[in-house]
C-alpha positions in Angstrom: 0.0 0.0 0.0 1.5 3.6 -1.1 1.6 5.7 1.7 -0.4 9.4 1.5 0.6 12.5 2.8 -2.3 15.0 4.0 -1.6 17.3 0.5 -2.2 13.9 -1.7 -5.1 12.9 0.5 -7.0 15.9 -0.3 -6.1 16.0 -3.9 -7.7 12.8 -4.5 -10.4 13.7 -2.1 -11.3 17.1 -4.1 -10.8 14.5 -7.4 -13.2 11.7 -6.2 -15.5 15.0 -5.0 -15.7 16.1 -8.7 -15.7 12.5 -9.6 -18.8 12.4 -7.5 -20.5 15.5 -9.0 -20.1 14.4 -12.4 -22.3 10.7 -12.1 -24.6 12.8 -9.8 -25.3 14.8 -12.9 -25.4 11.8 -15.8 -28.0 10.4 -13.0 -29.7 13.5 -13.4 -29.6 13.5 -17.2 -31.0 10.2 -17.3 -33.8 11.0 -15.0 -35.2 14.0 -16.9 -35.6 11.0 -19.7 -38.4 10.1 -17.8 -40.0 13.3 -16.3 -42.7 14.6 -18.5 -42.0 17.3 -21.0 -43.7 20.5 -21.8 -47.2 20.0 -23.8 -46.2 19.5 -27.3 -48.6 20.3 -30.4 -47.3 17.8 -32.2 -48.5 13.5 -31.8 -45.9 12.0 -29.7 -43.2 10.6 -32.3 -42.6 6.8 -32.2 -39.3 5.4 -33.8 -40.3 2.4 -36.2 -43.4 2.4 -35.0 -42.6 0.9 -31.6 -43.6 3.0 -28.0 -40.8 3.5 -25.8 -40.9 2.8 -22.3 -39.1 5.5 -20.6 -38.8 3.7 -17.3 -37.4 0.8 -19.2 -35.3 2.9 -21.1 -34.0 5.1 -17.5 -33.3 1.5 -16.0 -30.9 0.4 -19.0 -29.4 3.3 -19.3 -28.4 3.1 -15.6 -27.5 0.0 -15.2 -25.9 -0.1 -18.5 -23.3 2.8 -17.2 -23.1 1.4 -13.9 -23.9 4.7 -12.2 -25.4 3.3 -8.9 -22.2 1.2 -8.4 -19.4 3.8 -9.6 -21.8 6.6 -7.2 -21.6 3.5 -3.9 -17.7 3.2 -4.7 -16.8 6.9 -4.9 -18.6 7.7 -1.5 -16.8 4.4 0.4 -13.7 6.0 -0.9 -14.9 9.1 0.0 -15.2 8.3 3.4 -12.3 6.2 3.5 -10.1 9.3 2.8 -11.7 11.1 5.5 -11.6 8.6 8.4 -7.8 8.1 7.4 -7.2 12.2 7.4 -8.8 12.4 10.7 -6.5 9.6 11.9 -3.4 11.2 10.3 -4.2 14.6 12.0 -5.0 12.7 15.4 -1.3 11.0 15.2 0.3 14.4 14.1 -1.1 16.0 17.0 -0.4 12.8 19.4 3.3 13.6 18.6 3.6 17.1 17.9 4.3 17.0 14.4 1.2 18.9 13.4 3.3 22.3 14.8 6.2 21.8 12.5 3.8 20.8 9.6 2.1 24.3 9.8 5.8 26.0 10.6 7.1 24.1 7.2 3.9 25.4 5.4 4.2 29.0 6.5 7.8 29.3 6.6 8.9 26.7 3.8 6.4 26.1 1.5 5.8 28.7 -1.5 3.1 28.7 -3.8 2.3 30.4 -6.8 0.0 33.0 -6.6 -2.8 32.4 -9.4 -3.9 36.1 -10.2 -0.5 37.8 -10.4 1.5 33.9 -11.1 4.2 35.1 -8.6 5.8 32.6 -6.0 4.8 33.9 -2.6 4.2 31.7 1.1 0.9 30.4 2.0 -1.6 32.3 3.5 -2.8 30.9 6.9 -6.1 30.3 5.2 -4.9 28.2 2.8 -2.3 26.0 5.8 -5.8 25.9 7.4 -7.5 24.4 4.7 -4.5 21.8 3.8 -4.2 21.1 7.6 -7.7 20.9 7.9 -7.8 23.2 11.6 -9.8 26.7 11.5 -7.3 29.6 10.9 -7.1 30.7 14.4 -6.0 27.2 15.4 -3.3 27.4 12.6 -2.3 31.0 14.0 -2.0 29.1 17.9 -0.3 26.4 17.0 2.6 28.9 14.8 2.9 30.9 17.5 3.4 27.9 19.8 5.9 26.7 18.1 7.7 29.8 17.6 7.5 30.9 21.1 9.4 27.4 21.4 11.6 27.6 19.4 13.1 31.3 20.4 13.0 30.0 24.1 15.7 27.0 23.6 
């Protein structure tokens, strides 16, 4: 088994997130083949002369792509992810190395900015967010740390 950082856990979480949103709206798609449409002037069109059954053809269509098994699979992964990020944050914290984590993100760790595509260190919005604390909690545990480290 490949071992995960926090960074690459939430990647693939925000990628099986999008994952998620995108068989959540084929379901959708296929759905509204069944809902009734607007009045129509026109006599309903048959192909060859044969009805369609739009329930029949909704249950094909979704069994056929797999969607209630691919949508079961992406949330058990989903929640996979998180019960292993709330374990890997637990065991940083059991042993102090969620303090240097946030000190190596704020000190260490540059990003580049998106708007202006300049390098530049992380905001403590964005450690909280990878780190998964609030922003004040970031803020504490920096401070911490560097209170710390100036008194040895």
């Amino acid at each position: 088994m490949e071992r995960l950082t926090l960074e690459e856990a939430a990647k693939e979480l925000d990628k099986l997130e999008n994952d998620k949103n995108y068989w959540e709206n084929r379901l959708e798609q296929i759905v509204s083949l069944t809902m009734p449409r607007s009045t129509d002037i026109e006599n309903e069109r048959v192909d060859g002369g044969a009805r369609i059954d739009k329930l029949l053809k909704y249950t094909e269509l979704k069994e056929e792509l797999g969607i209630d098994d691919t949508l079961k699979y992406i949330n058990d992964k989903i929640l996979t992810l998180n019960q292993w990020i709330e374990g890997e944050l637990k065991r940083l914290n059991k042993y102090g190395e969620t303090e240097r984590q946030i000190v190596y993100l704020r000190e260490h760790k540059k990003i580049r900015d998106k708007y202006t595509n300049r390098i530049r260190p992380m905001t403590w919005h964005e450690i909280a967010r990878e780190t998964h604390y609030s922003e004040r909690s970031v803020r504490y545990f920096y401070e911490n740390a560097v209170k710390q480290r100036t008194n040895l």
